[in-house]
N, CA, C and O atoms as CSV, one atom per row, in Angstrom:
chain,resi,resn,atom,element,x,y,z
A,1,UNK,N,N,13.402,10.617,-1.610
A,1,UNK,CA,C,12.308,9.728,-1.307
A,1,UNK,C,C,10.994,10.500,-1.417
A,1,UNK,O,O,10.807,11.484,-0.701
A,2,UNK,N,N,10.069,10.077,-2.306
A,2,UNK,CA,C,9.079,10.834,-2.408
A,2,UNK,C,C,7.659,10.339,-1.371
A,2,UNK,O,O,7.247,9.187,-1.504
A,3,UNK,N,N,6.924,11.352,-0.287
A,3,UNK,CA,C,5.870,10.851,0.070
A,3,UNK,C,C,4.991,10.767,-0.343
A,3,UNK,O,O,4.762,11.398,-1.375
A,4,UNK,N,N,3.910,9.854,0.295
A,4,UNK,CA,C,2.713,9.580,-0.554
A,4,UNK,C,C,1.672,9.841,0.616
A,4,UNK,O,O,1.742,9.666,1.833
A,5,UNK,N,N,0.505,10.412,-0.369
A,5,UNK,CA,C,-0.843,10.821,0.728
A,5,UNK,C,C,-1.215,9.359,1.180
A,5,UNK,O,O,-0.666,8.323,0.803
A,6,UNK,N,N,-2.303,9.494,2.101
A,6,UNK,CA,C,-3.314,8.622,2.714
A,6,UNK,C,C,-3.967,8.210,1.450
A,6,UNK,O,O,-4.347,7.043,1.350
A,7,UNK,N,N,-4.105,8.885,0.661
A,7,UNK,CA,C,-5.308,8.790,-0.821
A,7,UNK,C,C,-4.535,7.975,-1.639
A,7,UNK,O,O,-4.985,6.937,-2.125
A,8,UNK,N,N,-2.686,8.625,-1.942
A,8,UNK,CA,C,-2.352,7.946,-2.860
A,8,UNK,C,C,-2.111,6.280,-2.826
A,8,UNK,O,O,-2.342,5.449,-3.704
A,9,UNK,N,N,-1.576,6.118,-1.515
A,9,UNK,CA,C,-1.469,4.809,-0.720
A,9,UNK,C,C,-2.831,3.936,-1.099
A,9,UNK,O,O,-2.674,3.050,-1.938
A,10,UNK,N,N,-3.733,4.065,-0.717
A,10,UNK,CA,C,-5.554,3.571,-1.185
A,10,UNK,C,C,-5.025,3.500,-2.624
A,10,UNK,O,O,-4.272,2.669,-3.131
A,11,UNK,N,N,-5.605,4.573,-3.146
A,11,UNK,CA,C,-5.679,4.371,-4.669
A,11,UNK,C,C,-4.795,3.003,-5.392
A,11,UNK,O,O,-5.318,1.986,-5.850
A,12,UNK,N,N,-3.347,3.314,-5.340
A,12,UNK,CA,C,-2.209,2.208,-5.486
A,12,UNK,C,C,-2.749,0.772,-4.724
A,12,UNK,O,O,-2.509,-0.238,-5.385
A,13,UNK,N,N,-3.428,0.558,-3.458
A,13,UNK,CA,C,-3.987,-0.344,-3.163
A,13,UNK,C,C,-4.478,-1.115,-3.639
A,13,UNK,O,O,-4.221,-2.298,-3.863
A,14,UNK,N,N,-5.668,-0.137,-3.947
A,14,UNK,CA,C,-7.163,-0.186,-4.729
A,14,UNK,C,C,-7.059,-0.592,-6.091
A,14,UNK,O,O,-8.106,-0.834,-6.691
A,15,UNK,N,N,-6.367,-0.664,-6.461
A,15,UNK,CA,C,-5.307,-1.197,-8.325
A,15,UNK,C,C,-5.094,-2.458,-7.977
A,15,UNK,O,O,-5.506,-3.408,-8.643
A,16,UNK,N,N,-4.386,-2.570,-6.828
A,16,UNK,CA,C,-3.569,-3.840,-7.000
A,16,UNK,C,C,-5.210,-5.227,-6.861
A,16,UNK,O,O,-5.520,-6.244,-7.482
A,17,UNK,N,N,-5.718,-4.565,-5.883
A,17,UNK,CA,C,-7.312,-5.522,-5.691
A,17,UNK,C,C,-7.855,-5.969,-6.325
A,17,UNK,O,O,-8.146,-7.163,-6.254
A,18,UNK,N,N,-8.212,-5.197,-7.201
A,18,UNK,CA,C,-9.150,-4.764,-8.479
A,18,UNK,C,C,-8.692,-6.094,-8.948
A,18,UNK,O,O,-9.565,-6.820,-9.424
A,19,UNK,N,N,-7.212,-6.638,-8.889
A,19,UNK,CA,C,-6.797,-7.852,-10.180
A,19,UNK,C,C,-6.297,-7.492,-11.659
A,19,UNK,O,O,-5.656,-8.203,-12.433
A,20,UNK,N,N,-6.778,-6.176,-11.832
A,20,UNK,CA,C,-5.959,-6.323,-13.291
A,20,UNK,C,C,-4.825,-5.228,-13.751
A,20,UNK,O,O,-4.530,-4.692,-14.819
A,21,UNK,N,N,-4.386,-5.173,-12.526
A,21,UNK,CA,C,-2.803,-5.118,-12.574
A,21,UNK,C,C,-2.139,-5.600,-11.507
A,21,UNK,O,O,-2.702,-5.757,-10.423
A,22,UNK,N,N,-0.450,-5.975,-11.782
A,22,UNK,CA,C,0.309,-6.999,-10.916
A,22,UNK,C,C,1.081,-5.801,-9.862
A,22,UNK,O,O,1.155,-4.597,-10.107
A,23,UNK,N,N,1.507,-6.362,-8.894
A,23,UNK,CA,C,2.203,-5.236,-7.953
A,23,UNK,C,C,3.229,-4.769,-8.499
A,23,UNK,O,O,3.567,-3.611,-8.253
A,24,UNK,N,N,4.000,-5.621,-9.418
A,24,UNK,CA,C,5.428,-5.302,-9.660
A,24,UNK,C,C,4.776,-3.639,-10.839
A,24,UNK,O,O,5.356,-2.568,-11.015
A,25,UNK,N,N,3.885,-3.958,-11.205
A,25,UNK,CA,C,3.547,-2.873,-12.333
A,25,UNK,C,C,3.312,-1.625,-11.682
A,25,UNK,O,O,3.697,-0.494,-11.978
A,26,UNK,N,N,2.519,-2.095,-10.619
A,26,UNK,CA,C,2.477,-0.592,-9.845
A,26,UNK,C,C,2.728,-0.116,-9.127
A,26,UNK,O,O,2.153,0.909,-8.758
A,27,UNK,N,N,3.702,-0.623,-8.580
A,27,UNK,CA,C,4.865,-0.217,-7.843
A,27,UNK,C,C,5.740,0.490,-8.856
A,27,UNK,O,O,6.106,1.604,-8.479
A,28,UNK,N,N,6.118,0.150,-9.929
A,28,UNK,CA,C,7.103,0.401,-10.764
A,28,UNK,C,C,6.295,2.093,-11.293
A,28,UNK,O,O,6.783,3.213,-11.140
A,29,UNK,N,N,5.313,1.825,-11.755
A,29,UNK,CA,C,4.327,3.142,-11.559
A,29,UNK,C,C,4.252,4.250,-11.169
A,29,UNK,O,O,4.197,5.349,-11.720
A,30,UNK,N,N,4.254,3.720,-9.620
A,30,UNK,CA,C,4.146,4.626,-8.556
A,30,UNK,C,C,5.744,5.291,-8.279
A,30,UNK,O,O,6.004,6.374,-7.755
A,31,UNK,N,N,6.585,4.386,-8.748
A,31,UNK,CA,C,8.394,5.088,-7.880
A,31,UNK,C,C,8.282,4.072,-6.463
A,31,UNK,O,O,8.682,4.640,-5.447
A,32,UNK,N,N,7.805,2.690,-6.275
A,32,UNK,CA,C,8.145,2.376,-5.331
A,32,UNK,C,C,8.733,0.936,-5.888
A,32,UNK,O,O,8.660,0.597,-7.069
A,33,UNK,N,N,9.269,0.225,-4.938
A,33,UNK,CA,C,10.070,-0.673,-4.650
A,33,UNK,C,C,9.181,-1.912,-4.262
A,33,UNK,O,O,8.462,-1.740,-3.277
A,34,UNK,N,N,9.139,-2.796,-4.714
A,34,UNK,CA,C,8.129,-3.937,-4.436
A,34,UNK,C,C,7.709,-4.532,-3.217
A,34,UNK,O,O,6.670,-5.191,-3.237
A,35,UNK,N,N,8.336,-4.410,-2.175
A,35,UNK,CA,C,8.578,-4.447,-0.909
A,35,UNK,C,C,7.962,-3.463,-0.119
A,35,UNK,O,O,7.663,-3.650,1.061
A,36,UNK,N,N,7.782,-2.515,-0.679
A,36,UNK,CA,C,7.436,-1.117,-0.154
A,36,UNK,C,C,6.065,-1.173,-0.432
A,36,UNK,O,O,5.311,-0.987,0.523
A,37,UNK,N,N,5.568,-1.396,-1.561
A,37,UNK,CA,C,4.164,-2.102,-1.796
A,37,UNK,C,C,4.101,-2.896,-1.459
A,37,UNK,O,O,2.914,-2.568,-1.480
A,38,UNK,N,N,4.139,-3.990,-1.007
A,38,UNK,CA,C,3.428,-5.284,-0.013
A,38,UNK,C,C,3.440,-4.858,0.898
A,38,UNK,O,O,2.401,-5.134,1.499
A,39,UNK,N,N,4.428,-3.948,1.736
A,39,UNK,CA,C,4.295,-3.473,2.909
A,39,UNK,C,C,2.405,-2.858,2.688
A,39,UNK,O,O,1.437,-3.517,3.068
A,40,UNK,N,N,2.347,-1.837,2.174
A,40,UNK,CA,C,1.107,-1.148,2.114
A,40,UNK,C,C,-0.221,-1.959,1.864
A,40,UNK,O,O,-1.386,-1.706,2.170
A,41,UNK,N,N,0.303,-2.929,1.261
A,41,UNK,CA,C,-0.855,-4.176,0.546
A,41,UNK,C,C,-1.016,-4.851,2.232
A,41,UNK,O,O,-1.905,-4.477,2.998
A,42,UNK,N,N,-0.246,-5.617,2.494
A,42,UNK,CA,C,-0.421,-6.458,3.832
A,42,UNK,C,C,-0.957,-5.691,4.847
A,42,UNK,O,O,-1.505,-6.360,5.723
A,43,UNK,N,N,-0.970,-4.416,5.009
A,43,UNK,CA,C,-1.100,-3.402,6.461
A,43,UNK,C,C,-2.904,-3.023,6.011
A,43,UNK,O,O,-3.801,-3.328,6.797
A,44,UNK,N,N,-3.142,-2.471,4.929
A,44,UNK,CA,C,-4.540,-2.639,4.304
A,44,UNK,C,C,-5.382,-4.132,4.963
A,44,UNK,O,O,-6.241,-4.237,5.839
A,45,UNK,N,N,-4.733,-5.104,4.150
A,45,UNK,CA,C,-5.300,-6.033,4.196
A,45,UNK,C,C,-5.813,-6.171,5.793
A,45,UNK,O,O,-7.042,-6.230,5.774
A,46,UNK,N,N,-5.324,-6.238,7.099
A,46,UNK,CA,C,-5.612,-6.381,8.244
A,46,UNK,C,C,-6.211,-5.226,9.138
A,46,UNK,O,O,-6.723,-5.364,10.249
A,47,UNK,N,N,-5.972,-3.598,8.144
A,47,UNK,CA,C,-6.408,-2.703,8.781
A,47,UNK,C,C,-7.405,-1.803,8.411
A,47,UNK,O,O,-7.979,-0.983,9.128
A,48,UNK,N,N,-7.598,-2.092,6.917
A,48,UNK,CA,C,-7.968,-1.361,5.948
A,48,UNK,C,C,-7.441,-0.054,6.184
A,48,UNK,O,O,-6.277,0.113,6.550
A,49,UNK,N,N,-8.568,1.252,5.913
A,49,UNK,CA,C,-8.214,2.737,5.198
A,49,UNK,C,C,-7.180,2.801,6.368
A,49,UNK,O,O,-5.970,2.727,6.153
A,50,UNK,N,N,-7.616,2.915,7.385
A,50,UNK,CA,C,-7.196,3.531,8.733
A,50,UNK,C,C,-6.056,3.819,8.655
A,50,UNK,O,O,-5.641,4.971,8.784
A,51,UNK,N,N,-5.127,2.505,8.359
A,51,UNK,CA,C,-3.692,2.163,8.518
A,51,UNK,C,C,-2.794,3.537,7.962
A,51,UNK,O,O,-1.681,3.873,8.368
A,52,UNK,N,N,-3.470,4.092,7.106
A,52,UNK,CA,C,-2.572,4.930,6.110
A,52,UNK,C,C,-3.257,6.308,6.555
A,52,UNK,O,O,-3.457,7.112,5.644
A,53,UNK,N,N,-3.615,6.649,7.765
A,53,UNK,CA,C,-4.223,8.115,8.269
A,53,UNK,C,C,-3.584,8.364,9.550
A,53,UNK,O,O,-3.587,7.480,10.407
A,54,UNK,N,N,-2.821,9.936,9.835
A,54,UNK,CA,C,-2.324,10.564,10.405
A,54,UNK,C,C,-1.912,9.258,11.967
A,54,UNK,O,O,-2.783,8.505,12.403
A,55,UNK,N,N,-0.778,9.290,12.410
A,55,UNK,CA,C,-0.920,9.237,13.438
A,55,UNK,C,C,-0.874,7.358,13.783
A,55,UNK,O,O,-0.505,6.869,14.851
A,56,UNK,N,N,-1.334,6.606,12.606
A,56,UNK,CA,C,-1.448,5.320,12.406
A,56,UNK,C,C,-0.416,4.377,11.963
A,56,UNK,O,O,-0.517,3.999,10.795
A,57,UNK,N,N,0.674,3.867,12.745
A,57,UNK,CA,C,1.571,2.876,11.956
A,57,UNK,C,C,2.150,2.031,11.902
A,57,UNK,O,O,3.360,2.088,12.123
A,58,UNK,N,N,1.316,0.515,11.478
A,58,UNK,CA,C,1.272,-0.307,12.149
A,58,UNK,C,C,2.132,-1.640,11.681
A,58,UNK,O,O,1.908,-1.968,10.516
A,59,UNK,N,N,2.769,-2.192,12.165
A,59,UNK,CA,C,3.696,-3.334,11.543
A,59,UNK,C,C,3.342,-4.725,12.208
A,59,UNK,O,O,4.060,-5.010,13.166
A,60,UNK,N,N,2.408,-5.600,11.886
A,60,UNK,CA,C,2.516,-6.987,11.961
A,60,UNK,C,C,2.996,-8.094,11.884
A,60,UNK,O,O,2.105,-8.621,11.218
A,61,UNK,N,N,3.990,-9.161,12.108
A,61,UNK,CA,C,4.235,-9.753,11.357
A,61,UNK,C,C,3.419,-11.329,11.910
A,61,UNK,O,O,3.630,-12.422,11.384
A,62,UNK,N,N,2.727,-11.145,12.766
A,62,UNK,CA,C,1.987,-12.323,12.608
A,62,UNK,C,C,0.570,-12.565,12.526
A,62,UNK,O,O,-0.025,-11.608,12.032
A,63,UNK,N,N,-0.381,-13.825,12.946
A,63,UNK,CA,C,-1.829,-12.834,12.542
A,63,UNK,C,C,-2.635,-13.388,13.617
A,63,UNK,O,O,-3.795,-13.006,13.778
């Protein structure tokens, strides 16, 4: 299982936002699992950067 920085997590984010690429692409990209990216996409979305820095880890499932 390979980890990913605070940066790489953003960046891969920061792609999917942008609109012009689909998750399945960059996930597939990155070595992750599509699921594994929405996880990171949805936790952004409600927490932004934060979510993905030391110490931070947060699981929602409602809003």
């Amino acid at each position: 299982m390979t980890k990913f920085s605070s940066d790489e997590k953003i960046q891969a984010v920061m792609r999917y936002e942008k609109g012009s690429e689909s998750l399945k692409s960059i996930a597939k990209s990155s070595g992750l699992h599509d699921s594994v990216f929405l996880n990171w996409i949805r936790q952004y979305e409600h927490h932004r950067e934060k979510v993905f820095y030391k110490g931070l880890y947060i699981i929602s499932y409602t809003d």
